[in-house]
DSSP file (Angstrom, degrees, kcal/mol; ACC not computed):
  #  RESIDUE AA STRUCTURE BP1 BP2  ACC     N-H-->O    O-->H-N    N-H-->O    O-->H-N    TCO  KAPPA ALPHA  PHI   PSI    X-CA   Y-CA   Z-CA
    1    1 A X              0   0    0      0, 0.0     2,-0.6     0, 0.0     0, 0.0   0.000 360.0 360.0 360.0 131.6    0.0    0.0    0.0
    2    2 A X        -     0   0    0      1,-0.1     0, 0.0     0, 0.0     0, 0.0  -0.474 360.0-108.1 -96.9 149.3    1.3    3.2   -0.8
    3    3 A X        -     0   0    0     -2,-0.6     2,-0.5     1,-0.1    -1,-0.1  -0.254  17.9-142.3 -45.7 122.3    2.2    6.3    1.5
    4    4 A X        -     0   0    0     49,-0.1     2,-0.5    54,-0.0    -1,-0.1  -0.804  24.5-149.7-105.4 130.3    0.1    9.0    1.4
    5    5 A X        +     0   0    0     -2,-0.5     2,-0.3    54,-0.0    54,-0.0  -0.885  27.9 142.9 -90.5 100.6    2.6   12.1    1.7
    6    6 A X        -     0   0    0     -2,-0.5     2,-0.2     4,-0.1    56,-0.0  -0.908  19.8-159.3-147.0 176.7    1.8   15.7    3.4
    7    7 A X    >   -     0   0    0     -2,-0.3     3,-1.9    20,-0.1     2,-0.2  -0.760  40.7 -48.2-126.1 156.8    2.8   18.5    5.4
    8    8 A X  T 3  S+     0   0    0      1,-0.3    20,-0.1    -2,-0.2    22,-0.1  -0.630 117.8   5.7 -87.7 142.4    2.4   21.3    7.4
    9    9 A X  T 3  S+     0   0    0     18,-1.1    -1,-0.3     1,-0.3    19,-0.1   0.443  86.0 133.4  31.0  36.5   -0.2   23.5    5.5
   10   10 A X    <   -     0   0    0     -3,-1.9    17,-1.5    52,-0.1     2,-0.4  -0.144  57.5-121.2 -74.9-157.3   -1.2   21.6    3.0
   11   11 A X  E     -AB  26  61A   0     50,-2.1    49,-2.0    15,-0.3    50,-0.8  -0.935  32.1-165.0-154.9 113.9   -5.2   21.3    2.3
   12   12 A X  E     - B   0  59A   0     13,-1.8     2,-0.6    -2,-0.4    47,-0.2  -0.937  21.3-139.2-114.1 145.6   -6.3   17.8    2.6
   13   13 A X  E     - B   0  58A   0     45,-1.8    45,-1.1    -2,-0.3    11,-0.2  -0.932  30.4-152.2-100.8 118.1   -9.7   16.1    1.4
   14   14 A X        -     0   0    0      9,-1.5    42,-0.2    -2,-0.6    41,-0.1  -0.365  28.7-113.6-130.3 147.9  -10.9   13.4    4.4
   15   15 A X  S    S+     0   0    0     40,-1.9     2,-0.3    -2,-0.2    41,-0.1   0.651 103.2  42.4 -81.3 -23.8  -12.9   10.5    3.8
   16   16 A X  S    S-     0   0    0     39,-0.3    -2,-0.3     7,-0.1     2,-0.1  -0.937  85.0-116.1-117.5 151.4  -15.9   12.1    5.9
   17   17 A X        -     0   0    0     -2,-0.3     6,-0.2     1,-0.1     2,-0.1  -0.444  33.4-110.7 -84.4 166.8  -17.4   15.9    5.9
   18   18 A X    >   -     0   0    0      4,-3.1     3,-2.0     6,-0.1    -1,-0.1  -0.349  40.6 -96.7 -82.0 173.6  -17.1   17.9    8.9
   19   19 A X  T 3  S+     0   0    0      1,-0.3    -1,-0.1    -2,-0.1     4,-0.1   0.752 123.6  63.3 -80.0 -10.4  -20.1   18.5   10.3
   20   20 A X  T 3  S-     0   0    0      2,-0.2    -1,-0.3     1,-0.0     3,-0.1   0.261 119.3-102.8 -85.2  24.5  -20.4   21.8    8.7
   21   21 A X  S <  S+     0   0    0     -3,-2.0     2,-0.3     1,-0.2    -2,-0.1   0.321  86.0 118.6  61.9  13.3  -20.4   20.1    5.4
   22   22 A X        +     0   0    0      2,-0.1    -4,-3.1     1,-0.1    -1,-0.2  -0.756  34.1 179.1-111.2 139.8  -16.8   20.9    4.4
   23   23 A X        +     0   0    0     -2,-0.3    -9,-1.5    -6,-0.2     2,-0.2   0.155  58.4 103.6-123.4  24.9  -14.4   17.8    3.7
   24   24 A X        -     0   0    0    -11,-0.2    16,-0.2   -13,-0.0    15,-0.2  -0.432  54.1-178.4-105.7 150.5  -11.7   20.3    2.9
   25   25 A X        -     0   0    0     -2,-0.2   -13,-1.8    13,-0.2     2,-0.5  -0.446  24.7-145.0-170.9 124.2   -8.9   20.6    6.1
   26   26 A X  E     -AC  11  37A   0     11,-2.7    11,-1.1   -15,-0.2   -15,-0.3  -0.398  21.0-135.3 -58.6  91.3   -5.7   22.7    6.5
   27   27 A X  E     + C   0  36A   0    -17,-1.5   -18,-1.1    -2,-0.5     9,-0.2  -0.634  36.3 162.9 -62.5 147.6   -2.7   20.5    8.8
   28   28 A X        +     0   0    0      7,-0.9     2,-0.3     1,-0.3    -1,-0.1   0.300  61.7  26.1-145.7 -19.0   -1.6   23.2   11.2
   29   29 A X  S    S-     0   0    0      6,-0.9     2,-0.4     2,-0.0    -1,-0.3  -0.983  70.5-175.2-150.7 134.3    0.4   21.1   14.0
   30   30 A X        +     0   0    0     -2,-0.3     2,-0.2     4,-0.1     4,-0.2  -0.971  32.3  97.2-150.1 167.1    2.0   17.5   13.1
   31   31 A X  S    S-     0   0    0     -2,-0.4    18,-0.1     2,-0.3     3,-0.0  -0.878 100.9 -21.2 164.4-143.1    3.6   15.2   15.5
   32   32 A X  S    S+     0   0    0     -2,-0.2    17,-1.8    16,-0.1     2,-0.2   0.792 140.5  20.3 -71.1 -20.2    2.4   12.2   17.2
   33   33 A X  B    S-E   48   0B   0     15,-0.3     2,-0.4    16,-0.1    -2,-0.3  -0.828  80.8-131.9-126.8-179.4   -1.1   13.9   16.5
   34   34 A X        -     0   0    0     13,-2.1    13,-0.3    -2,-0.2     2,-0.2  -0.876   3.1-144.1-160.6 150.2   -2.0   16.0   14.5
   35   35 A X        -     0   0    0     -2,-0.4    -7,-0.9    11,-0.2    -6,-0.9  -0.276  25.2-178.2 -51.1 119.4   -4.0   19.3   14.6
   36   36 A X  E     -CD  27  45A   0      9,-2.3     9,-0.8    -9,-0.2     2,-0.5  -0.752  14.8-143.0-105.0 179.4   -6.3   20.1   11.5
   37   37 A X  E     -CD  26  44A   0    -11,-1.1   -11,-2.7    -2,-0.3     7,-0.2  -0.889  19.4-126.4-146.3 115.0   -8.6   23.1   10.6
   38   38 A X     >  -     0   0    0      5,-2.0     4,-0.9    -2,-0.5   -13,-0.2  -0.176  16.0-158.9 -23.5 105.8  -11.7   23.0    8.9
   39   39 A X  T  4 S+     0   0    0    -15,-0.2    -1,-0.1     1,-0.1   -14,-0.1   0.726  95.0  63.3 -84.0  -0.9  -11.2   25.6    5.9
   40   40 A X  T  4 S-     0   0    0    -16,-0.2    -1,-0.1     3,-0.1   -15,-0.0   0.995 131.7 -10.7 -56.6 -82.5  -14.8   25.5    6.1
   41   41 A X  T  4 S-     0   0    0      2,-0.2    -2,-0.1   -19,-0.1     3,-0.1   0.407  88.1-120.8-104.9  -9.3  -15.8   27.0    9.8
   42   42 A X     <  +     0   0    0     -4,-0.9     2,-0.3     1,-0.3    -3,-0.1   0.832  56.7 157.8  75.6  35.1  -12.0   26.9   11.1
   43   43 A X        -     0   0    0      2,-0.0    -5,-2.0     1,-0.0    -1,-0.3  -0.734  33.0-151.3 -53.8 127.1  -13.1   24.4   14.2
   44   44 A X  E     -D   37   0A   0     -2,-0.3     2,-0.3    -7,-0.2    -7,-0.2  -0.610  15.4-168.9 -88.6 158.6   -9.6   22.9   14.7
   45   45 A X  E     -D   36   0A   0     -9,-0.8    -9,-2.3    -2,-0.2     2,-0.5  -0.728  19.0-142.7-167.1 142.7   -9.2   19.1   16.2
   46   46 A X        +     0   0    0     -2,-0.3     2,-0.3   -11,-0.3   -11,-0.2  -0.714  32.1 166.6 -91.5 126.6   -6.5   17.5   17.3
   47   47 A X        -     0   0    0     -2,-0.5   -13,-2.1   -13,-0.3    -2,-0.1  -0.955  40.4 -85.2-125.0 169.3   -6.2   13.2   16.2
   48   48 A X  B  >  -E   33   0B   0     -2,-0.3     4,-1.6   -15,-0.2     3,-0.4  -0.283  30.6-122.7 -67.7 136.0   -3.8   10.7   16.3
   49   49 A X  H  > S+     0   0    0    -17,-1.8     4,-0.8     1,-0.2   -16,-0.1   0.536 111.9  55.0 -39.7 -33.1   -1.7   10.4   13.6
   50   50 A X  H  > S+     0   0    0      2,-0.2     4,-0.8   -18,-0.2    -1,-0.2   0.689 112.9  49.0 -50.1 -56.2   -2.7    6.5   12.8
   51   51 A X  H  > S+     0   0    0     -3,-0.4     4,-1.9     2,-0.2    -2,-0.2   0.835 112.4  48.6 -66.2 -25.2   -6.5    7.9   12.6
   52   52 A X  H  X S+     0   0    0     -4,-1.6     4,-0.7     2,-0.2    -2,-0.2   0.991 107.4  54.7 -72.1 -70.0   -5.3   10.7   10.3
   53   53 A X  H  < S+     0   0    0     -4,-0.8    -1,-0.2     1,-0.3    -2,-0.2   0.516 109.8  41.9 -37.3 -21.4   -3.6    8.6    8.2
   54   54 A X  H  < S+     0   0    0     -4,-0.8    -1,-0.3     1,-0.1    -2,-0.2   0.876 114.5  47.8-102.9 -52.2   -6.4    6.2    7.5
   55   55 A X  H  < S+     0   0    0     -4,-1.9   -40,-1.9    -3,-0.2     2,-0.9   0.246  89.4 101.4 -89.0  19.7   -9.4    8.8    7.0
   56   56 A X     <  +     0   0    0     -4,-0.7   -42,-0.3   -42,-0.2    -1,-0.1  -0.757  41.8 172.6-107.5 102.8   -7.4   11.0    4.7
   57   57 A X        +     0   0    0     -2,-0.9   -43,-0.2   -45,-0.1     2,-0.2   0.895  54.5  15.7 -42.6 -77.8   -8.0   10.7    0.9
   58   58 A X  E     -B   13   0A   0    -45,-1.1   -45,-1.8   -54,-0.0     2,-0.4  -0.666  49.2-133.0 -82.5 151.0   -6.1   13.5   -0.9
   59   59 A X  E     +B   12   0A   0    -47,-0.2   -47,-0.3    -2,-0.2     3,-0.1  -0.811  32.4 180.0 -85.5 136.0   -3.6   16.0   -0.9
   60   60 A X  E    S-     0   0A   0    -49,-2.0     2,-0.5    -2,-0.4    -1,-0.2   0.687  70.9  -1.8-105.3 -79.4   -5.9   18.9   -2.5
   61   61 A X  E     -B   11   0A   0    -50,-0.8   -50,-2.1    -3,-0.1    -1,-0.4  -0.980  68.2-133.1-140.4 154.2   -3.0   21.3   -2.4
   62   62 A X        -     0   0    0     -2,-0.5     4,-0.2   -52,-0.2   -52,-0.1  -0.370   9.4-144.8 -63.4 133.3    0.3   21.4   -1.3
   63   63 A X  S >> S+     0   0    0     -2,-0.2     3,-2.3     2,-0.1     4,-0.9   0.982 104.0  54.9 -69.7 -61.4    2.3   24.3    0.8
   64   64 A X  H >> S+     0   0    0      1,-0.3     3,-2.6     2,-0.2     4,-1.9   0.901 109.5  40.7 -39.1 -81.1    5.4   23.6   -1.3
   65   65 A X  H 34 S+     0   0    0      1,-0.3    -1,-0.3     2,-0.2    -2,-0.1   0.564 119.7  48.3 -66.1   1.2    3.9   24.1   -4.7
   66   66 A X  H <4 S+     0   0    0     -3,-2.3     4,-0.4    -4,-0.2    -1,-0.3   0.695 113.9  49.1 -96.4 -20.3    1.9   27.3   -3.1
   67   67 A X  H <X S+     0   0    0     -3,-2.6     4,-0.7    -4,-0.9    -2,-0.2   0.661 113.9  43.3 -80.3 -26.3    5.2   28.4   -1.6
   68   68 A X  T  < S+     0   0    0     -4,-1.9     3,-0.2    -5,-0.2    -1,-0.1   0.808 106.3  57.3 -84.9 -24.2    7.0   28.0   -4.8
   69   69 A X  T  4 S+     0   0    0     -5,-0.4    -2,-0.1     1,-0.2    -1,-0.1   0.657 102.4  62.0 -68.6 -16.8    4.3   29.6   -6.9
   70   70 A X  T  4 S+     0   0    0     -4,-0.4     2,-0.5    -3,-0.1    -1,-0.2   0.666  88.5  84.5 -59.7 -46.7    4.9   32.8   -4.3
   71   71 A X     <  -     0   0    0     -4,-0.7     5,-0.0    -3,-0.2    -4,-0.0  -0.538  69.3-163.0 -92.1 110.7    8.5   33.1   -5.5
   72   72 A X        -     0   0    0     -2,-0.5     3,-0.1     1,-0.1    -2,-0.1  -0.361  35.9-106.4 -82.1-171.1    8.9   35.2   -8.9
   73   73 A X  S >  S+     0   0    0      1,-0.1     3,-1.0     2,-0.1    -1,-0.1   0.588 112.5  70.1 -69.1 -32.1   11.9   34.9  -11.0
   74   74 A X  T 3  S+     0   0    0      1,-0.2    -1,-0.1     3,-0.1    -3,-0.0   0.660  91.1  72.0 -66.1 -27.5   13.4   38.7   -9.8
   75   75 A X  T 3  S+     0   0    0      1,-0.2     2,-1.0    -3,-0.1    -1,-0.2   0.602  76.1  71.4 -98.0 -31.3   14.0   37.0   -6.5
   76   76 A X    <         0   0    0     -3,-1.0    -1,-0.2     1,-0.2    -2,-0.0  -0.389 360.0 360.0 -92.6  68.2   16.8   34.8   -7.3
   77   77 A X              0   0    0     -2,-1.0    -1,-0.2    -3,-0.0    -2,-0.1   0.327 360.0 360.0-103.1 360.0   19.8   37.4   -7.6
C-alpha cells in the first residue's frame, strides 16, 4: 500500500465531511497527532496520527507548490 505524503499547511480532502459540510482541512500542528482546521468553519481538532492517516483521501494542495508559486523569478539574484 502506498504512503500518502503531506505536510504542514497543506489542504487535505478526508474520507468524511465535517459536520459543517466541508471535507476540505488545513494540517496546522503534526507530530504524534496531528491538529487540523476546517477551511470551512476553522473548528480545529487535534487526532492521532494512525487515525489521520487512514481517513485522509487527498492531498488537494500542497504548501510547497503554493510556496514556490509565491517566488517570482526577480527573487533569485
Amino acid at each position: 500500500m502506498e504512503r500518502k505524503v503531506f505536510q504542514l499547511g497543506d489542504i487535505v480532502q478526508m474520507k468524511k465531511n465535517h459536520p459543517c459540510g466541508s471535507n476540505e482541512m488545513e494540517i496546522i500542528r503534526m507530530g504524534m497527532d496531528i491538529r487540523i482546521k476546517c477551511v470551512g468553519c476553522k473548528h480545529s481538532v487535534l487526532i492521532p496520527r494512525a487515525k489521520f492517516e487512514k481517513n485522509m483521501k487527498k492531498v488537494l494542495r500542497s504548501a510547497e507548490a503554493e510556496m514556490g508559486a509565491d517566488a517570482s523569478p526577480n527573487d533569485l539574484t
